[in-house]
C-alpha positions in Angstrom: 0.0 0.0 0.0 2.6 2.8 0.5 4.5 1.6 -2.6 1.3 2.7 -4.4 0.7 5.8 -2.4 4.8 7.0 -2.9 3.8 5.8 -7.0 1.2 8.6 -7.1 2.9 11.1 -5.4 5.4 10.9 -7.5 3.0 10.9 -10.6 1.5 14.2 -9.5 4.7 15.9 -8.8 6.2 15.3 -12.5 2.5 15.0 -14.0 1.3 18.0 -13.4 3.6 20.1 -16.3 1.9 18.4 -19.4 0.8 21.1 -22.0 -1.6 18.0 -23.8 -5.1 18.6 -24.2 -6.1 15.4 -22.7 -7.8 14.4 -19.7 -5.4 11.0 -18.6 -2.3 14.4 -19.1 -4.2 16.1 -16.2 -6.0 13.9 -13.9 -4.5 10.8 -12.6 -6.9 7.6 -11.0 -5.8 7.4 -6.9 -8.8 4.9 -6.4 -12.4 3.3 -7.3 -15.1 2.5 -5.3 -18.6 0.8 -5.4 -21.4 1.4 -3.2 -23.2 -1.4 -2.5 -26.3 -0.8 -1.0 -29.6 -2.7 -1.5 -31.4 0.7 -1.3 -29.8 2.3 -4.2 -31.3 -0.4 -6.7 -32.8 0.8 -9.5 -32.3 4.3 -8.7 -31.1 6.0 -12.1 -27.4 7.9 -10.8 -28.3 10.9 -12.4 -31.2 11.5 -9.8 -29.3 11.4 -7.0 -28.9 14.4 -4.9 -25.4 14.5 -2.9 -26.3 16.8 0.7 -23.4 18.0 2.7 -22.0 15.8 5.8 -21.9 12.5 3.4 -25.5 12.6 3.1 -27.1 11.1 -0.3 -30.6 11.6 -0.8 -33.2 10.3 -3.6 -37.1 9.4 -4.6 -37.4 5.6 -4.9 -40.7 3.9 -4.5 -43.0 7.3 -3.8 -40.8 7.9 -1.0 -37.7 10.3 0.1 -34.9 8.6 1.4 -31.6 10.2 2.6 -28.8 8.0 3.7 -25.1 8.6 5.2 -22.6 7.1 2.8 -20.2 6.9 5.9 -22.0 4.7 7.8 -24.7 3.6 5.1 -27.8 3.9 7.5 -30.9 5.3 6.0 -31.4 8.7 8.2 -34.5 9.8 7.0 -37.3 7.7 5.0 -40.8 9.3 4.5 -43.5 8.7 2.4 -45.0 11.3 0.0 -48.7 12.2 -0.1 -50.3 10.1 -2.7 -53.8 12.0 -3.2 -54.8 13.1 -5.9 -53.8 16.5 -7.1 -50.4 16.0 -5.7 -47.1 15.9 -7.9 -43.5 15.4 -6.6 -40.8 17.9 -8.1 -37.7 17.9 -6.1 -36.4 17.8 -3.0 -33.8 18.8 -0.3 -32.6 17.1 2.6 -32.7 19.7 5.5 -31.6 17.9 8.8 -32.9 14.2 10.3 -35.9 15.7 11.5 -37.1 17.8 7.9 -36.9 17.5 4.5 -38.0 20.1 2.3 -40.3 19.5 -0.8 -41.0 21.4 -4.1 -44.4 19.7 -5.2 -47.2 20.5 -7.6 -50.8 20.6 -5.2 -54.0 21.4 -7.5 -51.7 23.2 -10.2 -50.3 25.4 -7.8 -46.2 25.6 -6.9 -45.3 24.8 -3.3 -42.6 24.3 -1.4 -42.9 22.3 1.6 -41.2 21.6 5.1 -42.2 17.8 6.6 -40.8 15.4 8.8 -40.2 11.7 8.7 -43.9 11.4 9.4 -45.0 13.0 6.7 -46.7 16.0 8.7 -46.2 19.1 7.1 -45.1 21.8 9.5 -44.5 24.6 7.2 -45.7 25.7 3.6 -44.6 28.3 1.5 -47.5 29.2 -2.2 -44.8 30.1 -4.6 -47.4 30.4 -7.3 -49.0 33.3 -5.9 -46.2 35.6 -5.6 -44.7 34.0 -9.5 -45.3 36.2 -12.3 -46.9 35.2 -15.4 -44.8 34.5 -18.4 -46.9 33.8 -21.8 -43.8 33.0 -23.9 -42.2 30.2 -21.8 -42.9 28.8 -18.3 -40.8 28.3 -15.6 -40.9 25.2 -13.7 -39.4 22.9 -11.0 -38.2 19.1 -12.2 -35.7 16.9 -10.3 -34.8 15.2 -13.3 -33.6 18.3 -14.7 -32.9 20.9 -11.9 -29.7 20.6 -9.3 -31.6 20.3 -5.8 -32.5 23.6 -4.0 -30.2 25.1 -2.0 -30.6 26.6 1.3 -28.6 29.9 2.2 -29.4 31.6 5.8 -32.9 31.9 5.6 -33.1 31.8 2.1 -34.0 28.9 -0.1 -33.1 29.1 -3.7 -34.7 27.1 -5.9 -33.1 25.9 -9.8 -35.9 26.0 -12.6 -36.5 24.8 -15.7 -38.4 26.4 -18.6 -40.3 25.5 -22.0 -40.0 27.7 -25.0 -43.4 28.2 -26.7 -43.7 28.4 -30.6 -44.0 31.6 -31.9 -42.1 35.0 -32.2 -39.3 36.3 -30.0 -39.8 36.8 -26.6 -39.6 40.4 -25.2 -40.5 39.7 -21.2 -38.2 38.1 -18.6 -38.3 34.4 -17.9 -36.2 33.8 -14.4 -34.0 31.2 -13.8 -33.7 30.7 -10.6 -36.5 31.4 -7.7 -35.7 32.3 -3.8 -37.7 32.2 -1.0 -37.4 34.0 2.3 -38.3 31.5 4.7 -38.8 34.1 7.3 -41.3 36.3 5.8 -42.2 33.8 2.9 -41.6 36.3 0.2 -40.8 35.0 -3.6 -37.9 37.2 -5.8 -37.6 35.5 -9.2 -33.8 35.8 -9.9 -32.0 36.5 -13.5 -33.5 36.1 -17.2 -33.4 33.5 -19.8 -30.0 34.8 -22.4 -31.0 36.9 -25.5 -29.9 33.9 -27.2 -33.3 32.4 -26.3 -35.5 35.0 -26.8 -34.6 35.1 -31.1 -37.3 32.4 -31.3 -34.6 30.1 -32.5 -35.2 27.4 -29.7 -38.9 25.4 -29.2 -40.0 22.7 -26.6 -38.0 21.7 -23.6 -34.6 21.4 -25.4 -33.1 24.3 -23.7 -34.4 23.1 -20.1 -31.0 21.4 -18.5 -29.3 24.7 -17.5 -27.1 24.1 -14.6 -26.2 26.4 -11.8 -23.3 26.6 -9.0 -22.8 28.4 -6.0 -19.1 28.9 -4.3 -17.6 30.3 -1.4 -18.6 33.9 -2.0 -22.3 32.6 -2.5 -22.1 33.8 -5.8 -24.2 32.0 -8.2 -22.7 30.8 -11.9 -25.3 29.8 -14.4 -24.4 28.0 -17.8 -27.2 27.1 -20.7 -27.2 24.5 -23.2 -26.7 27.2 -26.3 -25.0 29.9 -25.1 -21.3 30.3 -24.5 -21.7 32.9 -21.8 -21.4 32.2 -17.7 -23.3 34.4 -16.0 -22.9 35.4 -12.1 -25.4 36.8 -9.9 -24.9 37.7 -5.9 -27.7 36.1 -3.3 -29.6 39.0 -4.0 -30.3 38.8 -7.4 -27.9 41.1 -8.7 -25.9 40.6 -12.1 -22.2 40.6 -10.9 -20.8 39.2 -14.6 -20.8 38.1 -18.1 -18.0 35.7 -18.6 -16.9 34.6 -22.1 -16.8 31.0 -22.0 -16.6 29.3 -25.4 -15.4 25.7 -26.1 -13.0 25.4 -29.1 -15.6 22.7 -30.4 -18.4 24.5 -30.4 -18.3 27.0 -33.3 -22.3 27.5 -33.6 -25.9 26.3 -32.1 -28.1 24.2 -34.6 -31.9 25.9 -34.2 -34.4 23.3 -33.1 -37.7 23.3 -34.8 -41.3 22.8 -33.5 -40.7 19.2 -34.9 -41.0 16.8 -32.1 -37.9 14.1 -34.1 -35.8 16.9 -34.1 -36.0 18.1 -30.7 -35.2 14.8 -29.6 -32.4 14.8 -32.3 -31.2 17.5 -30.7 -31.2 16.4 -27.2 -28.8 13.7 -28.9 -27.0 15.2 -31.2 -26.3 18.7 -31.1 -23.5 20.2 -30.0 -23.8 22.0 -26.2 -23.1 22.5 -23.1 -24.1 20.2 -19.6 -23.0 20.5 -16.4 -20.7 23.4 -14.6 -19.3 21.7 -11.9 -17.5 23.5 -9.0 -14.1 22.3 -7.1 -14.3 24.0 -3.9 -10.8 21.3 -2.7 -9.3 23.1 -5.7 -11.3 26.7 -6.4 -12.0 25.3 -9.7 -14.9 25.6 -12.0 -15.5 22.5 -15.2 -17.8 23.0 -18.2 -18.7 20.1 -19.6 -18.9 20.3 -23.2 -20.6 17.5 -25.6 -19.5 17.6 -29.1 -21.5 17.3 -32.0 -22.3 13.9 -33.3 -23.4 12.9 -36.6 -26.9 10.8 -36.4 -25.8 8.4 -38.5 -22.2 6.9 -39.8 -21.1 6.0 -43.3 -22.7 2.7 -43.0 -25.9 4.5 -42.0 -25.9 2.7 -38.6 -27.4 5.4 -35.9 -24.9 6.4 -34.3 -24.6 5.6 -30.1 -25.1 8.8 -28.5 -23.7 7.2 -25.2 -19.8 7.0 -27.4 -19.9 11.1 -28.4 -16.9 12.9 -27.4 -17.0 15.1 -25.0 -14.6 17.6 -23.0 -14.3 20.1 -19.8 -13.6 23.4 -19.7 -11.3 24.5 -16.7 -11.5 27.9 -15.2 -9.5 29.2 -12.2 -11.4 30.9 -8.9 -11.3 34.2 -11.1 -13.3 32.9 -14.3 -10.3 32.6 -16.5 -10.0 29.3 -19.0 -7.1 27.7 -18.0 -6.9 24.3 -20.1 -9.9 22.5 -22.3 -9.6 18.9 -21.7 -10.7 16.0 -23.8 -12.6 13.1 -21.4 -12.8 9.6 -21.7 -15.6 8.4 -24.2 -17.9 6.3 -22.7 -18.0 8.1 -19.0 -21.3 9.2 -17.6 -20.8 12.7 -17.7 -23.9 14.0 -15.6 -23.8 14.7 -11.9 -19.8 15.0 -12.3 -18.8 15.9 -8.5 -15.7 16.7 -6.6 -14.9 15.3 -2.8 -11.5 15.5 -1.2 -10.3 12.9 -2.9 -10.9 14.4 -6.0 -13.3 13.6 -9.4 -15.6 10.6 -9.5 -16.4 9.6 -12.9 -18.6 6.5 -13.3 -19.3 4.3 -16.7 -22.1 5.3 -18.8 -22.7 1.6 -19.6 -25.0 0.9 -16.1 -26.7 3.8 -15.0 -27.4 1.9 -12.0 -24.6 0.0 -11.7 -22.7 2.1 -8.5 -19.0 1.7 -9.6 -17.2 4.9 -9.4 -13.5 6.3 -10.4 -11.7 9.0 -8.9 -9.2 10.9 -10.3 -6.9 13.5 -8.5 -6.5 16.5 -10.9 -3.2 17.9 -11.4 -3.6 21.1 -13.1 -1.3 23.9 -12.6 
């Protein structure tokens, strides 16, 4: 064992110089793991929700379960409402006593506060303070959205949105919600890029924005088709516009109202996933999917799980450092950081719970 350990200290100290654009130059594998928990059967990856403290959480079976991957005990386990009317959106593990729950009630937003017995202590309307947008609708979706986050007494909540057909849109569509808890006020946060509002985008293509939020609480928001970061303080303020263009992305295909070729470009197209945050290392990861060619010169469709894909690095101040080319066949949603450093997983099994981690090296 401390063969192996002096082996990788030595390959980060004289792998860390490498000016190649490739993801085995920069990140070297220190371990793997497996978690091999009964629980987590048939629970896709990608809807997992990683807490603080080592706590996963997740909806299985009309329930909310959170567990401590430390010791592997399930420390909270309650069973949603199942009457009519009600719809599950997302969730977020508060403590082992509460659990708060963004859920659709009669067609009406809410977020709630419960507790292992399913009594709901708390309840916050956010439909009644949301304003009304006619030319795309903001909504809440765990399979899409990061989970909420909670700051002070603020919870912040990560939308999605549907583009209707039709001409460009003039009015704001937020992207991100946040409650005061205290005084149960609703400030919608941000607006959808200009990007969006040409009328070049229709249906729920563009919904998979992804959001972070670092040290400084600032937030960092990233959208499928737009090359643009944009930060925003707690408050809702615009801090910055940050350039942030992969070298493999040199335009966005416009989806039509065509329901193939919104699906097509779910697949296909060329844009951007995840923004990931290192807060071990203060930095920030783009994931980037290249565009891939539906079918190959047999005319075989091509498998949309083998596209390549890359990460953009920037440092703590925004700036690109490196664009990295990652393995092909890695699942690269829900990408996280922990001290030991990036956990990749195969795209093969989405339930299969068989992780790599990878120390980065990066100057």
């Amino acid at each position: 064992m401390k063969k192996l350990y002096y082996i990788v200290i030595l390959l980060l100290f004289f792998g860390c110089t490498n000016e190649n654009n490739d993801f085995y130059s920069h990140f070297i594998q220190e371990d793997s793991c497996e978690l091999k928990y009964d629980i987590l059967k048939d629970v896709s990856y990608h809807l997992y929700h990683y807490e603080a403290d080592s706590i996963l959480s997740f909806h299985k079976d009309h329930k909310l379960i959170a567990m401590d991957l430390k010791t592997g005990k399930v420390v909270f386990n309650l069973r949603l409402p199942e009457q009519k009317g009600f719809t599950y959106r997302d969730h977020l593990y508060h403590n082992q006593d509460s659990i708060f729950v963004c859920s659709i009630i009669n067609d009406n937003m809410y977020i709630l506060l419960m507790d292992q017995k399913g009594e709901v202590y708390n309840k916050w309307n956010l439909s009644s303070q949301a304003q009304i947008i006619t030319d795309g609708y903001f909504f809440i979706d765990a399979r899409y959205s990061h989970p909420m986050v909670l700051i002070k007494d603020k919870l912040y909540v990560l939308g999605s949105y549907h583009l209707k057909k039709g001409n460009p849109i003039s009015q704001q569509v937020p992207i991100e919600i946040a409650l005061d808890l205290q005084n149960g006020t609703v400030k919608q946060i941000g607006d959808i890029p200009i990007e969006y509002k040409k009328g070049e985008f229709f249906g729920n293509h563009q919904n998979e924005y992804s959001r972070i939020i670092n040290e400084k609480s600032e937030m960092v928001f990233s959208f499928p088709s737009c090359h643009n970061l944009f930060v925003y303080d707690t408050n809702g303020f615009s801090l910055k516009t940050i350039n942030c263009q992969s070298q493999y992305i040199e335009r966005f295909e416009p989806i039509n109202t065509d329901l193939s070729a919104i699906i097509d470009a779910y697949t296909y197209n060329a844009q951007y996933s995840d923004l990931v945050y290192d807060k071990y290392h203060k930095l920030y990861y783009r994931v980037v999917l290249h565009k891939l060619n539906k079918y190959d010169k047999n005319n075989n469709k091509n498998d949309f799980n083998k596209r390549n894909w890359s990460i953009i690095v920037l440092d703590e101040d925004f700036n690109i450092t490196t664009e990295l080319m990652m393995p092909i066949g890695q699942f690269w949603k829900r990408l996280f950081f922990t001290k030991q450093g990036l956990i990749l997983k195969s795209i093969e099994n989405n339930h299969a719970n068989k992780f790599k981690i990878y120390k980065p090296c990066i100057d």
